[in-house]
TIMI-2910 file (N, C-alpha, C, CB; in pm, 1 decimal, decimal comma, always signed):
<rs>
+----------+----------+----------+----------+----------+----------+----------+----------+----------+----------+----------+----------+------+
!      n_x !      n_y !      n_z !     ca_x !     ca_y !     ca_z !      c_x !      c_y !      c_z !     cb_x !     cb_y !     cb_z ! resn !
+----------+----------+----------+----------+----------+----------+----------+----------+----------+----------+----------+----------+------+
!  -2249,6 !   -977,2 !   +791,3 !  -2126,5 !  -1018,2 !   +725,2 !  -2094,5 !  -1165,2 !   +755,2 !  -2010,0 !   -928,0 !   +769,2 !  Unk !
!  -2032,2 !  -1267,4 !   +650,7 !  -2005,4 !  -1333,7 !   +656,5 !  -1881,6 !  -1376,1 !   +783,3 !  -2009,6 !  -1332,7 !   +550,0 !  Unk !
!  -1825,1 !  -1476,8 !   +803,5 !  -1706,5 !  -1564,5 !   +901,9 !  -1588,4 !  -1516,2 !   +834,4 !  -1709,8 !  -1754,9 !   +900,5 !  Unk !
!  -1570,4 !  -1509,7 !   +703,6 !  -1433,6 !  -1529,2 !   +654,5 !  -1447,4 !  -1347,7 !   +628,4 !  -1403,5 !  -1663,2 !   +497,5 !  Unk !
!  -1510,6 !  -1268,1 !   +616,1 !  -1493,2 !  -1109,4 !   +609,2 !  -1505,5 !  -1043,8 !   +776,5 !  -1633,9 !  -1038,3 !   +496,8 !  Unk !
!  -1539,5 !  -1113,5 !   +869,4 !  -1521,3 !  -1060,4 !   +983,5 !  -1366,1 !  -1098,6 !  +1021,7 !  -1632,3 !  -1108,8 !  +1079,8 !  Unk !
!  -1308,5 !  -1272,3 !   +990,4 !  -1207,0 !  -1252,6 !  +1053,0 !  -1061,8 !  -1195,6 !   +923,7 !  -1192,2 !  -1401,7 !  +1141,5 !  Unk !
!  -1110,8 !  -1162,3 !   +843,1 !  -1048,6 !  -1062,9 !   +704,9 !   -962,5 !   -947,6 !   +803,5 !  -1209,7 !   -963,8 !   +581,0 !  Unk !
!  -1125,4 !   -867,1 !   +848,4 !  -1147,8 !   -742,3 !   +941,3 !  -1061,2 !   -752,9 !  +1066,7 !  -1304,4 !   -728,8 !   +987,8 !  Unk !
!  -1026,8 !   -878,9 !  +1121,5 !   -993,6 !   -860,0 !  +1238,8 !   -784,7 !   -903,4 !  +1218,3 !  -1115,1 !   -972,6 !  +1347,9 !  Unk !
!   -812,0 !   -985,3 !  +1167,7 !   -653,2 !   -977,1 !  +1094,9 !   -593,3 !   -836,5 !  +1055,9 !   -653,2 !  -1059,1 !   +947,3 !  Unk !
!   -743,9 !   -747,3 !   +992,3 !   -643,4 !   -627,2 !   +902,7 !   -629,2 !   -532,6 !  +1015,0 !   -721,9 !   -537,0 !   +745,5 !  Unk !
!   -701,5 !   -520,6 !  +1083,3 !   -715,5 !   -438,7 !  +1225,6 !   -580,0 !   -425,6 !  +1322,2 !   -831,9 !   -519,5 !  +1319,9 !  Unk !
!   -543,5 !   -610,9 !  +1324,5 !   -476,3 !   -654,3 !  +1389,4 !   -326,3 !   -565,0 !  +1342,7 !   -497,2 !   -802,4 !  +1378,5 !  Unk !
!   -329,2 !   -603,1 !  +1177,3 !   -174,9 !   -517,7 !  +1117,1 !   -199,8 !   -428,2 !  +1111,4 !   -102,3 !   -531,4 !   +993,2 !  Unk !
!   -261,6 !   -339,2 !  +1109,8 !   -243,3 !   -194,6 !  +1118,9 !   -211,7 !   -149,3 !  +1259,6 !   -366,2 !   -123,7 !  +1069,9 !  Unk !
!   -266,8 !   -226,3 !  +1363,4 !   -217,3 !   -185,2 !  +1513,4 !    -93,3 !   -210,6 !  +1563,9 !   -290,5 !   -241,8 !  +1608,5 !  Unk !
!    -53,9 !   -290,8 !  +1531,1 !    +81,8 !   -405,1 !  +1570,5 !   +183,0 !   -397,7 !  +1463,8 !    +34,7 !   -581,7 !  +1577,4 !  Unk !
!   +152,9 !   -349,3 !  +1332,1 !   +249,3 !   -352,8 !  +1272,6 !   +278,7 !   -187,9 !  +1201,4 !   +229,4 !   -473,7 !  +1184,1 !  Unk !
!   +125,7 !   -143,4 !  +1141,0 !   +146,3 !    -27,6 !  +1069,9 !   +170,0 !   +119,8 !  +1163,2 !    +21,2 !    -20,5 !   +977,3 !  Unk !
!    +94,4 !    +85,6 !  +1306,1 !   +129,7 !   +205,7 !  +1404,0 !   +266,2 !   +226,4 !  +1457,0 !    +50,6 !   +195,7 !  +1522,4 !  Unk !
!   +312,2 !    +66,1 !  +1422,3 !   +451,4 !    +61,0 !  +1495,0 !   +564,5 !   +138,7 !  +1430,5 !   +500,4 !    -84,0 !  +1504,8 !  Unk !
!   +515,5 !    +81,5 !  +1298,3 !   +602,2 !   +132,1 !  +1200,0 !   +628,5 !   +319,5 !  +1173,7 !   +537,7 !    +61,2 !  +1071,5 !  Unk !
!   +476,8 !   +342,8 !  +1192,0 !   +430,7 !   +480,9 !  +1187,1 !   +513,4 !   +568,4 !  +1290,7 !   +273,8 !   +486,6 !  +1218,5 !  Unk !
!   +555,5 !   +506,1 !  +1422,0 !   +546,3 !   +575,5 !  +1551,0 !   +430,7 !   +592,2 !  +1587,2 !   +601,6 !   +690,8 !  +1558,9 !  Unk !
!   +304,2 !   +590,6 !  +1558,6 !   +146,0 !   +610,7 !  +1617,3 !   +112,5 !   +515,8 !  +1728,9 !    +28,7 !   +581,8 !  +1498,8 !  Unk !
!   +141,8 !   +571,8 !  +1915,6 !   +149,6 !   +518,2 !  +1980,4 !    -18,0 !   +567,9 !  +2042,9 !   +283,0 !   +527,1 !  +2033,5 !  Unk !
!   -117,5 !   +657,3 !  +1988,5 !   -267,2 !   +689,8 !  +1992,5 !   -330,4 !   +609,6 !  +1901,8 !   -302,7 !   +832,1 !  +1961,9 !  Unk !
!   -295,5 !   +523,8 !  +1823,8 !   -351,4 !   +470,6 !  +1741,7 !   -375,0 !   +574,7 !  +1610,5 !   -461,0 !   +415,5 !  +1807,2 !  Unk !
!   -426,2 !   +480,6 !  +1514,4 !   -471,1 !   +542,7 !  +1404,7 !   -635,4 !   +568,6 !  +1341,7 !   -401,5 !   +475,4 !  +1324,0 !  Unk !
!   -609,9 !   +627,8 !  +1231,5 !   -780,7 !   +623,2 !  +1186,4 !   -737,3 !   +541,4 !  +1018,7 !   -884,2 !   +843,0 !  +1168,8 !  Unk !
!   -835,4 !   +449,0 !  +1031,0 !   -770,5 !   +398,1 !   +851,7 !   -909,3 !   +353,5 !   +838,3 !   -615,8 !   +243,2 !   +815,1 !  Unk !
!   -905,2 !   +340,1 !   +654,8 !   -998,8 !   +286,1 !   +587,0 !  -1029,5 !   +127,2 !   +671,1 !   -946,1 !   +283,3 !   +426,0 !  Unk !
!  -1184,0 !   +100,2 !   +658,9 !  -1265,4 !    -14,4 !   +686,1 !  -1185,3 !    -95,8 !   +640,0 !  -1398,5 !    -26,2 !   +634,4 !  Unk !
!  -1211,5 !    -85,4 !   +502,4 !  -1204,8 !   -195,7 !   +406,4 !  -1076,9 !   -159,2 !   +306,8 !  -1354,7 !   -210,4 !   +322,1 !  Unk !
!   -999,3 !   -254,1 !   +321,7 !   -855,8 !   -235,5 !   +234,9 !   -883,1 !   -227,7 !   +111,2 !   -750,1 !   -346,3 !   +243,1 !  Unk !
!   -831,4 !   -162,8 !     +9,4 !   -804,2 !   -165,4 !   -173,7 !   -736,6 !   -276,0 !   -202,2 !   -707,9 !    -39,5 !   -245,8 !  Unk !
!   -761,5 !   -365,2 !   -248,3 !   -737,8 !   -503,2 !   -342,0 !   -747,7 !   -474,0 !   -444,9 !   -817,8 !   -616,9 !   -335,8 !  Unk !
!   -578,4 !   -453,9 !   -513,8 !   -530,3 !   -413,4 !   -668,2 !   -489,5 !   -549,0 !   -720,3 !   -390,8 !   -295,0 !   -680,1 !  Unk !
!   -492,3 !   -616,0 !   -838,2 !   -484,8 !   -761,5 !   -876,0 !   -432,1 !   -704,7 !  -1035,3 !   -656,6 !   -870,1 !   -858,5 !  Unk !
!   -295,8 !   -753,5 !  -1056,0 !   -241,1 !   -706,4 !  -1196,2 !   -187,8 !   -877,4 !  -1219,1 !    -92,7 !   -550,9 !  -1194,3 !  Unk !
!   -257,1 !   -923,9 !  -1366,7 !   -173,3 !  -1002,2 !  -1438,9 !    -61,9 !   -983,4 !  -1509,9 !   -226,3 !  -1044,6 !  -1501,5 !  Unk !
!     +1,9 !  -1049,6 !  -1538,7 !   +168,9 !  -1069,1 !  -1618,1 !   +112,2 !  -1044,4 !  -1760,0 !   +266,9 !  -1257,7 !  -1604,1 !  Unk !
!   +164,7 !   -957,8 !  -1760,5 !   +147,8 !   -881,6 !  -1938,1 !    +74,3 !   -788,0 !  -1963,9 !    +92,6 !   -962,5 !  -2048,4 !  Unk !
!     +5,4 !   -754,1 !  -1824,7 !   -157,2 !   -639,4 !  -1838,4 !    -64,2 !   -507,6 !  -1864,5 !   -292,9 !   -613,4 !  -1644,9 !  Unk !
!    -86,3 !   -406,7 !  -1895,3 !    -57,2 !   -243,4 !  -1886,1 !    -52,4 !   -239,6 !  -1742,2 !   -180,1 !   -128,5 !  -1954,8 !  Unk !
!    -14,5 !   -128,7 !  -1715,8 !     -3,9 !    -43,9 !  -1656,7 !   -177,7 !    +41,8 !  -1589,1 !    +92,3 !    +22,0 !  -1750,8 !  Unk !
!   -260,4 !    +81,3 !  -1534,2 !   -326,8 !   +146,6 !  -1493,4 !   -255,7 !   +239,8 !  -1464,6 !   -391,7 !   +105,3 !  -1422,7 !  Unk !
!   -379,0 !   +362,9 !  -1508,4 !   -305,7 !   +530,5 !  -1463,9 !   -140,6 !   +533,9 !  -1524,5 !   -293,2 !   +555,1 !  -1246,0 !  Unk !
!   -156,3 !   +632,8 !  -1483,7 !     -0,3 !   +717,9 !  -1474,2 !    +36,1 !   +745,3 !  -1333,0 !     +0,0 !   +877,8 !  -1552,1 !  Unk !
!   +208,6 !   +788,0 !  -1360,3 !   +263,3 !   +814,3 !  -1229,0 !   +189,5 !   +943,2 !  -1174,5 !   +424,5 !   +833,2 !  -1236,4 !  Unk !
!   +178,2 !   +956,9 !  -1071,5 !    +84,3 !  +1040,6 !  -1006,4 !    +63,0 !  +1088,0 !   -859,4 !    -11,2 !   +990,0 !  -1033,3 !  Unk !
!    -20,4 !  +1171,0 !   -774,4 !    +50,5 !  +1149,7 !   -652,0 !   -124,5 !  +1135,0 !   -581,6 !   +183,6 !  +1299,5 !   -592,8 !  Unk !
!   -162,6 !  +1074,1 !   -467,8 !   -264,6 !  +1086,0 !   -494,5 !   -359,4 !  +1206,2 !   -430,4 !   -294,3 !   +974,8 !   -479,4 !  Unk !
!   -298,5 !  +1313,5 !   -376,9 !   -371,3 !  +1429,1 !   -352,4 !   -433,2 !  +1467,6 !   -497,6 !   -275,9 !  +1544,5 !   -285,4 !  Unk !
!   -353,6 !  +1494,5 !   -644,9 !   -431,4 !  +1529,0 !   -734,6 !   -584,2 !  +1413,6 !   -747,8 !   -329,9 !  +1537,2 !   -861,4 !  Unk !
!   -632,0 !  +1330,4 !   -664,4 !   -730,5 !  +1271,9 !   -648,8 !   -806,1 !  +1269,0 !   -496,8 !   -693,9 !  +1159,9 !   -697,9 !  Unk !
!   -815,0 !  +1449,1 !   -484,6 !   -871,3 !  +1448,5 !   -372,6 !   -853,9 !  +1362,7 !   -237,4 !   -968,4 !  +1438,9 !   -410,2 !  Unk !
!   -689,8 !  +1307,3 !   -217,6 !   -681,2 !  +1238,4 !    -97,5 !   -582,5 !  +1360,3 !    +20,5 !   -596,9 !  +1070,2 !   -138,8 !  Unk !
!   -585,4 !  +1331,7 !    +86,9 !   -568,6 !  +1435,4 !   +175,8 !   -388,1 !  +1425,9 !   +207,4 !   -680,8 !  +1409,0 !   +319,3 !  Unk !
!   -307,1 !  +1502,4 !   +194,0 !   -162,9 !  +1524,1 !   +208,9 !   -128,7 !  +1439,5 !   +281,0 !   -116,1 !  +1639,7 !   +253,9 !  Unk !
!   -181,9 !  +1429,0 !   +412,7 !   -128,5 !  +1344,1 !   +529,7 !   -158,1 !  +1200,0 !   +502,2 !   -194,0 !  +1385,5 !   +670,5 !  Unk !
!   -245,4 !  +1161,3 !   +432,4 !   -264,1 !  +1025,6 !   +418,8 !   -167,7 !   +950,2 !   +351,3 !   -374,1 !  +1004,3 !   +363,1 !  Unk !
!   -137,5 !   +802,4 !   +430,5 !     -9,1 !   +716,3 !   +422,5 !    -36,9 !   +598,8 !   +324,6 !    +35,3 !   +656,3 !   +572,8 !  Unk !
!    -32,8 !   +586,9 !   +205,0 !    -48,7 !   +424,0 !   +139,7 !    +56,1 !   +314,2 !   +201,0 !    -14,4 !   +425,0 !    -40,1 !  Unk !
!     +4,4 !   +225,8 !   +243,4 !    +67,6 !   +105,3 !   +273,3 !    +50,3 !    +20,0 !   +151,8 !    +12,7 !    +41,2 !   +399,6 !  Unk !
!   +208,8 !    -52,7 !    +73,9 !   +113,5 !   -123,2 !    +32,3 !   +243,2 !   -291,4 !    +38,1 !    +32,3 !    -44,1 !   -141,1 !  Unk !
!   +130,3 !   -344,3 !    +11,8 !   +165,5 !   -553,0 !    +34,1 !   +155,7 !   -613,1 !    -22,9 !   +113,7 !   -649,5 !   +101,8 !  Unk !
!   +271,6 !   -613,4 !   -139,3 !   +225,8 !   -738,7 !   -237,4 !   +228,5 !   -875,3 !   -196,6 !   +306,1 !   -745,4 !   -353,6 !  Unk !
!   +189,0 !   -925,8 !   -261,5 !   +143,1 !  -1061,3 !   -213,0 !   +241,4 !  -1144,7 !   -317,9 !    -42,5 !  -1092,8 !   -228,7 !  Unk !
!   +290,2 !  -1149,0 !   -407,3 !   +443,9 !  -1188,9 !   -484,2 !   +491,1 !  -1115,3 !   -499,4 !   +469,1 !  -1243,7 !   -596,6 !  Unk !
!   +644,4 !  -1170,7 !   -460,3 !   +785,5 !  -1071,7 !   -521,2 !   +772,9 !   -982,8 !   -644,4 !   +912,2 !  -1169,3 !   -569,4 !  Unk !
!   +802,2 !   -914,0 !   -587,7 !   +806,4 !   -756,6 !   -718,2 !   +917,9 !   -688,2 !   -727,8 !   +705,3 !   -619,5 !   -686,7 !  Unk !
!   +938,8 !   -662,9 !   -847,7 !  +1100,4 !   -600,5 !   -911,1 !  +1124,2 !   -593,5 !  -1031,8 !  +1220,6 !   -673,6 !   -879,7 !  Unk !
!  +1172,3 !   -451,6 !  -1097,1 !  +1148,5 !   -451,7 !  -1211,0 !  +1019,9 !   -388,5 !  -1290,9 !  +1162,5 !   -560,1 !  -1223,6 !  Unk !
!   +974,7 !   -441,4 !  -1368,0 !   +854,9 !   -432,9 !  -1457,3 !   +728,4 !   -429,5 !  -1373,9 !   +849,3 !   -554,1 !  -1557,0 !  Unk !
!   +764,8 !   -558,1 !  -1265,3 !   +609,6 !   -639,0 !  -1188,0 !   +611,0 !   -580,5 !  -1051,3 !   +611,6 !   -840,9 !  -1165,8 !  Unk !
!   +656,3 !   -448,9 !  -1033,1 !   +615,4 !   -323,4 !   -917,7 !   +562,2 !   -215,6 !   -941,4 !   +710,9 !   -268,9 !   -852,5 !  Unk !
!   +552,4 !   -171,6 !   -807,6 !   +548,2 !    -36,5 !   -809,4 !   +624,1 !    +78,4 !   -796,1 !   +493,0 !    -21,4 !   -755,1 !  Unk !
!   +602,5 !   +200,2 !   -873,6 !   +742,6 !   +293,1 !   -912,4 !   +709,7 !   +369,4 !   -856,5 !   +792,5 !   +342,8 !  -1044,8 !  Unk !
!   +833,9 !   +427,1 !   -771,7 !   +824,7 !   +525,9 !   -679,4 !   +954,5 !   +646,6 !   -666,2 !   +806,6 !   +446,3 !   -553,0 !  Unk !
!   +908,7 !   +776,2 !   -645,9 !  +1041,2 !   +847,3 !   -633,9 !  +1131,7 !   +861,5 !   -539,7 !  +1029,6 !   +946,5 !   -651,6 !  Unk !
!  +1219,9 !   +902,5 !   -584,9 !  +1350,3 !   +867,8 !   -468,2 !  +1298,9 !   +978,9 !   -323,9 !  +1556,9 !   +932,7 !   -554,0 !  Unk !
!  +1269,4 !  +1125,0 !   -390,8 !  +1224,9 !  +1191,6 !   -333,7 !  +1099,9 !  +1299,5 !   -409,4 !  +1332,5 !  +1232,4 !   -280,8 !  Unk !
!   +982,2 !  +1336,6 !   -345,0 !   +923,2 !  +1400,8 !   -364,6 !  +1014,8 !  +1512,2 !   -497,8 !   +877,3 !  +1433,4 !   -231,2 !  Unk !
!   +915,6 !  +1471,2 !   -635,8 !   +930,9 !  +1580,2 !   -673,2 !  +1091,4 !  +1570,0 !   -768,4 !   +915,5 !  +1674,1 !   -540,0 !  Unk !
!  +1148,1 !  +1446,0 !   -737,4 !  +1235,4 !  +1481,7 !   -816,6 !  +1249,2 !  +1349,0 !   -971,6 !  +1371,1 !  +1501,3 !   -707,3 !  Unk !
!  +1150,8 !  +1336,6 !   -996,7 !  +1064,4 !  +1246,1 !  -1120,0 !  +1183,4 !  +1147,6 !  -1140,0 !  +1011,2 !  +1343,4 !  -1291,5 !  Unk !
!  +1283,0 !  +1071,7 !  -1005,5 !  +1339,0 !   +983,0 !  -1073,0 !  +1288,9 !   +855,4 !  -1020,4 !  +1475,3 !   +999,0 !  -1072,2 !  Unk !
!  +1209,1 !   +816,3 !  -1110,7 !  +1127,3 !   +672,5 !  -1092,1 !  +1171,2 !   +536,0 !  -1078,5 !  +1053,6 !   +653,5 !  -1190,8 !  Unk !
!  +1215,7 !   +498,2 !   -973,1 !  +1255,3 !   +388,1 !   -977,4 !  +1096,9 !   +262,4 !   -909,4 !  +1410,2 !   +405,3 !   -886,0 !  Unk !
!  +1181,9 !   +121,5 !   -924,9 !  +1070,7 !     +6,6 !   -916,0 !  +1094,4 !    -49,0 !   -746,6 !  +1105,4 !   -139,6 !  -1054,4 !  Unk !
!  +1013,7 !    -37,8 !   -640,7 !  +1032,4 !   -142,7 !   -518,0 !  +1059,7 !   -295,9 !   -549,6 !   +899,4 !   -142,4 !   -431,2 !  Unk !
!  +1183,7 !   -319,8 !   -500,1 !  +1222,5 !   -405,6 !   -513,9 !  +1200,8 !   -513,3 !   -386,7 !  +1328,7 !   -369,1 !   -555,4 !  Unk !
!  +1078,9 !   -604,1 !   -357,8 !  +1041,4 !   -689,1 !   -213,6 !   +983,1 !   -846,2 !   -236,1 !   +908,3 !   -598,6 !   -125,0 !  Unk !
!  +1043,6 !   -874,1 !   -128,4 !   +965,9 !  -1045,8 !   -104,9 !   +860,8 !  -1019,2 !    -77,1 !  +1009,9 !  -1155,8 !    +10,6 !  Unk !
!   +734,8 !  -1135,5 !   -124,5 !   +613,7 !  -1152,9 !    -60,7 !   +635,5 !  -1083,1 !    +97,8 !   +575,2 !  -1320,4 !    -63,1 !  Unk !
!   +516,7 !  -1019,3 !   +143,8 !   +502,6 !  -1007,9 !   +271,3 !   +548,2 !   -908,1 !   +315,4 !   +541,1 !  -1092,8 !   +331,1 !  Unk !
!   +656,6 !   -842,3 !   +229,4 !   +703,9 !   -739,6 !   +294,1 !   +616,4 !   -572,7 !   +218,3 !   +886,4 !   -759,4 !   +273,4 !  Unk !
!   +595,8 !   -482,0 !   +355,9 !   +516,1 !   -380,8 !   +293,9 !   +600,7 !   -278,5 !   +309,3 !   +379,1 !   -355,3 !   +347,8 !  Unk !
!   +563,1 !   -134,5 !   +212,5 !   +636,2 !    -40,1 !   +191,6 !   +545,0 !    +39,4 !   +235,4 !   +693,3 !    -22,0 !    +72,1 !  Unk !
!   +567,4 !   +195,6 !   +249,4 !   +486,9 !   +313,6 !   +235,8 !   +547,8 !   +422,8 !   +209,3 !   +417,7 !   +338,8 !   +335,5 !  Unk !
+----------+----------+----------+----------+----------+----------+----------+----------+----------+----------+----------+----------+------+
</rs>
């Protein structure tokens, strides 16, 4: 592996220990994917998929999406999420760069 994907690896390592366990309460640490999902949507693209949850895609109940946009999102240019499990009222995360949800 290249310089700039090892220290990628060691940055993402870094937030998931220090920031995502913290957040979690996970004071044993965690088990997470290697390699993060890098989603990239232009201004005006559709939508991908439908609302959805992702166990109907074989992911396992307990598993936590983190996710980090990288520009402010609100509105149209987020992601929609329910208030609570199950009760289909879809609203948009409303966040500054930098800040992550789950």
């Amino acid at each position: 592996p290249n310089e700039q994907a090892e220290a990628f690896r060691r940055l993402y390592g870094l937030f998931v220990d220090e920031v995502v366990a913290k957040e979690l309460g996970c004071s044993n640490g965690l088990v997470y994917q290697r390699q993060p999902v890098l989603r990239c949507h232009t201004p005006g693209s559709k939508a991908l998929g439908h609302p959805h949850r992702d166990e109907l895609y074989n992911r396992q109940p307990w598993e936590v999406n983190i996710w980090l946009p990288l520009t402010p999102v609100y509105g149209n240019n987020s992601l929609w999420v329910e208030s609570e499990r199950g009760k289909e009222d879809m609203h948009p995360f409303e966040l500054e760069w930098g800040r992550a949800v789950h």
